[in-house]
Steps between C-alpha positions, in 0.01 A plus 500: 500500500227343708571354879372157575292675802346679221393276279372322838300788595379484148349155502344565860321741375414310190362248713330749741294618204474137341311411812290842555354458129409076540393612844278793396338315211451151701288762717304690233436183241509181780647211409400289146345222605496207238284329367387138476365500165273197396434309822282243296791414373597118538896396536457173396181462260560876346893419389326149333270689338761755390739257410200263310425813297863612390569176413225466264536852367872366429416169330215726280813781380756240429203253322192753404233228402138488568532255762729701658267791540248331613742364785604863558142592506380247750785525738474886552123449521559207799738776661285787466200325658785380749569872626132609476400265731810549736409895491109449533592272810689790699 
């Protein structure tokens, strides 16, 4: 049968060497930093365009026609130039 004080002593030391190993590797690897990925990136023009171009992909899947693609087509041109720019400007 096990004691409460040593199942205690049994989780202190758990802990003890819990916090040696995050300590040790926090030392030897640093901390990961994130990253901001795509800082071009524009809240409200970029989730337009995003939305614009779903939408049309949608309408194209459910109704494949000719006009259709070429709505598809000229929306995720007008985004594409859209994000170039944005990227060029930064």
């Amino acid at each position: 049968m096990v004691n409460v004080s040593d199942g205690e002593d049994i989780n202190r030391a758990r802990e003890n060497i819990k916090g040696n190993i995050k300590t040790s590797a926090k030392d030897s690897l640093g901390l990961h930093e994130l990253k901001h990925h795509k800082p071009w990136f524009d809240e409200f023009l970029g989730f337009f365009f995003l939305d614009q171009r779903k939408q049309a992909k949608m309408q194209w899947v459910q109704y494949p026609s000719h006009s259709n693609v070429n709505n598809l087509n000229s929306v995720r041109l007008e985004a594409s130039r859209h994000f170039r720019t944005k990227r060029r400007n930064i």
